[in-house]
C-alpha angles and dihedrals in degrees: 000000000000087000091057099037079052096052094040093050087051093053093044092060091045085056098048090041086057094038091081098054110047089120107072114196116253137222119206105213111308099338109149089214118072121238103233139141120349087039130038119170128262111267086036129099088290097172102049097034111046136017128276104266091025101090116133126199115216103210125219090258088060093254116141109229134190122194113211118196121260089003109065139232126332139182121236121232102188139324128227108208089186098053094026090226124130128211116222141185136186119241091227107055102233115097111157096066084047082049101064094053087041115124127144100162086075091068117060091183083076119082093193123085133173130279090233138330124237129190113238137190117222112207135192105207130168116263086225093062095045117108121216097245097062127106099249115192091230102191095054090049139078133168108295102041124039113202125211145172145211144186088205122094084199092049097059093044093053093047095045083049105043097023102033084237111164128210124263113186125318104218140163110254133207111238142166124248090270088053087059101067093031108134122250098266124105137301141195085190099217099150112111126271113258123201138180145186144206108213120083092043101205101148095105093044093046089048098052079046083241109139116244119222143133114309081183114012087194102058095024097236108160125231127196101219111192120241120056136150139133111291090014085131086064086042093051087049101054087045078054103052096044097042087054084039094059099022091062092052091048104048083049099051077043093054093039098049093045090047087046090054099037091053093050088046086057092053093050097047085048090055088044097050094041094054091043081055091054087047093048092053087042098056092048118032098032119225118244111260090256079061098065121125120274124246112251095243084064095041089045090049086059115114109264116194120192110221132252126220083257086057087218110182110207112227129023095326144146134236076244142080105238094209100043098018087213106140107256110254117215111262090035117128125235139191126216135211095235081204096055111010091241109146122183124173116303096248093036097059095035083064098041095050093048091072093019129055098185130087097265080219108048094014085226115149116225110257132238093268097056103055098053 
């Protein structure tokens, strides 16, 4: 009972060690960040493995995109789990016209918002005006018109006055923290889009290196696991691997040690109980005086045979023991009734022979001669 308390234990532990990491991280083509909670993508075990609204798409370029409600697809440039911010770019490589129609507060079904918002100025200018130095948005600009844009009031009425710019749209533009203290000159704003959210709050988890997932899956309620790091799924797998890998081996030298003892503690119960029975009968029916015991010099001068892999017995004998009934084993050793040829095994019969004298077969006392 030890023994099985023992193997179900070990498998139990296996079972909660594993518990914690059913949800592998993920790379979409060859992305140097890893897709993990609070996202999962999009065919996976979504629901058990990222958060509603975080689902990410893998294209079949290898580009990691992320479709955001009411503003389109974007590629993600990269995610960083410590400071929940994402990095995103547009394919096709023109943002800013995608940033003055940008507005993710408008949709609650998005959990991302922007870092901060800035109010720009979007100008038409001639391409002839335009001096060298200055930020053109190149994508939204061809030979003849050059397009700009400014966070400066100031900016945009000295270049409608002096330039005969017009004004395009004044918007308020999502931008990152370093967006926020650029000076007032112009931009072509062609630094990626960053985004954050609030929900999952993993900040505290990603900074102690624990890995954040469902505690519950069903009510959403968030757990830190400890142990995280980038390729700990390969990590986990080769634990894995060795703990399986030592744990089997062990169960079975357990299982085999425990059958090997339980079947010699059977034998020799078997011997006991069968000696406590000729004592028994002994005790209460006495044996004629012929029947009396026989003196160890005579039971030692007995015949004693060694035996083979084949477990060969000599004489008329059985693959058992008579007194025991336990099957012979090779290298076990075995004592014969030089009268009759019946052997039993060595410590069977020593006992047998000391209460009674008489072959416990054939039930033929030695003669004389022979025991002399």
């Amino acid at each position: 009972m030890g023994i099985l308390n023992f193997i179900s234990f070990s498998f139990l532990l296996c079972s909660t060690v594993y518990a914690r990491y059913d949800c592998p991280d993920s790379i979409c083509g060859n992305s140097h960040f890893d897709i993990r909670f609070p996202f999962g993508i999009e065919g996976q075990n979504l629901h058990n493995c990222s958060y509603p609204r975080f689902s990410l798409r893998c294209s079949n370029q290898g580009r990691t995109v992320l479709s955001l409600p009411g503003a389109g697809d974007y590629y993600v440039r990269d995610i960083d789990y410590r400071t929940q911010e994402i990095q995103l770019y547009d394919p096709s490589n023109c943002l800013p016209k995608r940033l003055f129609d940008f507005n993710t507060t408008t949709s609650p079904s998005s959990p991302f918002k922007a870092v901060s918002y800035l109010n720009y100025t979007l100008l038409n200018c001639s391409a002839n005006m335009v001096f060298s130095r200055l930020n053109v948005i190149g994508c939204l600009s061809n030979s003849i018109t050059s397009i700009l844009a400014t966070s400066s009031m100031s900016i945009a009425s000295q270049m409608t006055s002096l330039y005969n710019c017009s004004i395009i749209n004044n918007s308020s533009v999502p931008v990152s923290w370093a967006f926020q203290y650029e000076s007032d000159f112009l931009t072509d704003l062609n630094t990626d889009l960053v985004l954050t959210w609030d929900e999952p709050n993993c900040k505290k988890c990603e900074a102690k290196h624990g890995v954040c997932g469902f505690k519950n899956a069903i009510n959403g309620e968030i757990q830190c696991f400890d142990g995280h790091g980038t390729g700990s799924q390969k990590g986990r797998q080769v634990f894995k691997f060795i703990a399986i890998t030592l744990l089997i081996p062990a169960i079975t030298c357990i299982i085999g040690v425990s059958c090997y003892i339980c079947l010699d503690y059977s034998r020799f119960r078997l011997a006991v109980d069968a000696i406590q029975n000729i004592t028994t009968t002994t005790t209460v029916a006495p044996q004629p005086a012929s029947s009396t015991g026989l003196d160890n010099s005579t039971i030692e001068s007995y015949t004693k045979v060694v035996l083979g892999e084949s477990r060969r017995v000599p004489g008329p004998n059985h693959e058992n023991c008579p007194i025991c009934l336990a099957e012979y084993h090779p290298n076990e050793i075995v004592k014969c009734i030089p009268e009759c040829e019946h052997c039993f095994h060595d410590e069977c019969i020593d006992e047998w022979l000391k209460i009674n004298g008489s072959c416990p077969v054939c039930r033929n006392n030695p003669s004389p001669a022979t025991l002399c």
